[in-house]
N, C-alpha and C positions, 0 to 999 in steps of 0.2 A: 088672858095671855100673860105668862113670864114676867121677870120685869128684871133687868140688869145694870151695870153702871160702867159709864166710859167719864174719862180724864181726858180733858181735852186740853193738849198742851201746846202753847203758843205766845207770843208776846205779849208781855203785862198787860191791864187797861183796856182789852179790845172786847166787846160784845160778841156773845156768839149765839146764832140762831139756828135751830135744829129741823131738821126735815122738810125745808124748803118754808116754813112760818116767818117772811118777816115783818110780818106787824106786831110779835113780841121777841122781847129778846129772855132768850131760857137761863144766861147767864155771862159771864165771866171766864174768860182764857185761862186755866190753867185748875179749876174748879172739876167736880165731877156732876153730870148727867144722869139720872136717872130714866131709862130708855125703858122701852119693850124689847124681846127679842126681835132679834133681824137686823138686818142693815141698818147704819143710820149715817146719817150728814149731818155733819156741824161745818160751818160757813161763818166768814167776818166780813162787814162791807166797809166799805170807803164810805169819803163825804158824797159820791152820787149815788149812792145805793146800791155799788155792784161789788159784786163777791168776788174778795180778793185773797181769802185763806179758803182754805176749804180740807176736811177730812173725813175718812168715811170706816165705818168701825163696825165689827157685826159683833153681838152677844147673842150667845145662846148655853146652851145644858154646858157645853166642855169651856166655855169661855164666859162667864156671867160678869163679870168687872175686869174691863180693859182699858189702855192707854191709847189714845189718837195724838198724830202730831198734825198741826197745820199744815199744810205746803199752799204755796203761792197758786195763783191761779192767775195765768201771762197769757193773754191781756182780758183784767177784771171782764167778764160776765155781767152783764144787766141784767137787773131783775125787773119784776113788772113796777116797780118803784122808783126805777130810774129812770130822771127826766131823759125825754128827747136830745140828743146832744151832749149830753152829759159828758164831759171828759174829754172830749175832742181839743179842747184849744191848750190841754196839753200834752198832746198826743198822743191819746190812750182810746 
């Protein structure tokens, strides 16, 4: 398969994990990705583990290196990594 590059652009400092993998983290916010073609997800979590940026970017033949930007994602999404209860006692 292909292989193309996305720019995943978002606030300094933050982890970002790629097509739903997160037990590694594929890099750094504002760095470029090295994808296959087709759709992809880049996502940042919180301290419980839930995805709170998220952007989704396709490369292929007419588009091979693209730019994604983060947007929010209200109210953070648990992932299977976040504890039960997680975020509740501040309201989220």
């Amino acid at each position: 398969m292909p292989w193309g590059s996305v720019r995943v652009i978002g606030p300094d400092g933050r982890e970002v994990y790629v097509n739903g993998n997160y037990e590694d983290v594929a890099g750094g916010t504002n760095e470029i990705f090295a994808v296959e073609y087709g759709n992809n997800r880049f996502e940042t979590l919180d301290e419980w583990f839930r995805i709170d940026l998220r952007a989704d970017a396709e490369v292929n033949d007419a588009q091979p290196h693209v730019e994604s930007e983060l947007a929010p994602v209200e109210p953070p999404e648990p992932t299977a990594l976040t504890p039960p209860g997680a975020g509740e006692a501040d309201g989220q």
